[in-house]
C-alpha positions, 0 to 999 in steps of 0.5 A: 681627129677632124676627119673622124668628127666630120664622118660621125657627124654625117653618119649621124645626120646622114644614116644611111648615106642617101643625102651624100650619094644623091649630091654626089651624084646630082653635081656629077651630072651637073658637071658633065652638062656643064662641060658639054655646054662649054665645048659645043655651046648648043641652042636654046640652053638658057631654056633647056638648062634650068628645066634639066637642072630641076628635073635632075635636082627633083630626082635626088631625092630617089635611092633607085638608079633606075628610077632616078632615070624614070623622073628626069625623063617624066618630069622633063616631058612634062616641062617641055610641054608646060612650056611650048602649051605658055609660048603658044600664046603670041602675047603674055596677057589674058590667054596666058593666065587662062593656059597657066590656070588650065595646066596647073589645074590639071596637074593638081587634079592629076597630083590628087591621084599620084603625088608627084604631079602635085609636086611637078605642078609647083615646079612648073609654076616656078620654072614660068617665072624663071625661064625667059619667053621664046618671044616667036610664039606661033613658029612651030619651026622653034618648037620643032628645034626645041623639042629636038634640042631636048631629046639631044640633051635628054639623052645626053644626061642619061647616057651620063647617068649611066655611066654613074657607078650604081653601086653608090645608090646600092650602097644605100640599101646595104647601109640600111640593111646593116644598121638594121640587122647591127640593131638586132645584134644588140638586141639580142645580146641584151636579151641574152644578158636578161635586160629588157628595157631597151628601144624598138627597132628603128630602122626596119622603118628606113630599111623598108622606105629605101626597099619601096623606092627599088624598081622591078629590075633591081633586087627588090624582090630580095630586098622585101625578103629581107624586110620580112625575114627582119620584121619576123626576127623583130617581132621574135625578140619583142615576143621574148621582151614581152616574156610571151615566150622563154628567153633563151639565151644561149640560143640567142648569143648564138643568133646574134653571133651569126647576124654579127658576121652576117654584118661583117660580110655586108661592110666588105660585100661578100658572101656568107657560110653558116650553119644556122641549123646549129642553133637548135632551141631558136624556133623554126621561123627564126631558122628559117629567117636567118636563112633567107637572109644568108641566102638573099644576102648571098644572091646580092652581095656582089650588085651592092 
């Protein structure tokens, strides 16, 4: 019983499980780190450690595997050069604040243009007061082992990252995309039942969200069909809500029969067949949207 209260709770809190693969995921990475520091104890690890700690915690925050990668490895170039441009100066004075004033000034400015720039700039900010001073400043040979020491440790933790099974962060848009379509069943059957004093789809929102944060080698062109296909559904049943159109609601139990075991097959990722054309008073653009998902779903089933 505490089991189920514990999963409800987090379900509740945690819709679409983002927060629960992200720190999956963030202390996985941590660990193996962790475990390579212990076994070859490599140098200049209270430097590197903290900067790849915040690299890896400000990529959490992405549903994307890939572009989890993508921000590790952008904000910790990013770092790295913050760092040596700070330990250039051979004494922490005057050209110190002038370097940290120039760099922070630059990457506000570049922040006003992408947002994450911004967000990298306080990092680095942080990571200033943090990270303990090279005190060799002016010795290009350290700057030289560090910068090979952080190639080493980047690959490290990519090569880590990918051995983390995908599929969790698929995983993510699939919950979504479940929710969101359950939610269309719902409203389906109460319009069915002649109700129309019912909430507005909520997660298309949070399904779109997730979708925008896929890169181009993942399946987010079949991802963004299925927001589509999803908002014209939407917009179908708030037409019906409206009474801008007649209700149907034979033709509605029957769509909402087959988004039912549209969601069934996506809990246990597999494939669907249905004959969506059995529906003959739903109009051809909600045919046609039912299709694309079947479709779509059936292209992707396997990756999620």
């Amino acid at each position: 019983m505490s089991i189920s209260k514990l999963s409800d709770a987090l379900n509740k809190y945690d819709q679409y499980g983002i927060i629960r693969v992200n720190t999956f995921h963030t202390l996985y990475v941590f660990i193996c780190i962790f475990l390579v520091n212990f076994m070859f104890g490599p140098p200049y690890i209270n430097q590197l450690l903290p900067i790849f700690g915040m690299g890896i915690i400000a990529a959490a925050a992405s549903p994307s595997h890939i572009r989890k990668q993508q921000i590790v490895v952008l904000f910790i170039v990013i770092a790295i050069i913050w760092y040596i441009c700070v330990n250039l100066v051979v004494n922490h004075n005057l050209a110190t604040v002038i370097v940290n004033g120039f760099l922070l000034s630059l990457l506000y400015w570049l922040g006003r243009k992408i947002q994450f720039f911004a967000a990298i700039a306080l990092i680095c900010y942080l990571l200033g007061l943090i990270l303990p001073p090279l005190n060799v400043s002016g010795n290009f040979d350290v700057y030289y082992n560090l910068i090979v020491m952080c190639i080493i440790y980047l690959i490290v933790i990519i090569a880590f990252m990918n051995l983390f099974p995908r599929v969790y962060c698929n995983r993510i848009w699939a919950r979504a995309f479940y929710l969101c379509l359950h939610e269309l069943v719902t409203i389906q059957r109460t319009l069915a039942a002649g109700e129309t004093n019912f909430a507005n789809s909520k997660h298309l929102i949070g399904l779109y969200r997730i979708t925008s944060g896929l890169t181009q080698k993942e399946f987010t062109f079949s991802a963004r069909r299925v927001n589509i296909s999803l908002l014209h559904i939407s917009s179908y049943m708030t037409a019906l809500r409206t009474q801008i159109l007649p209700i149907n609601s034979q033709a509605l139990l029957q769509s909402a029969d087959i988004c039912e075991q549209l969601c069934q097959k996506i809990t246990l990722s597999e494939s669907i067949q249905a004959d969506y054309l059995a529906i003959a008073d739903l109009p051809d653009g909600i045919k046609f949207s039912l299709q694309q998902l079947i479709i779509v779903w059936n292209k992707i089933c396997l990756k999620v």
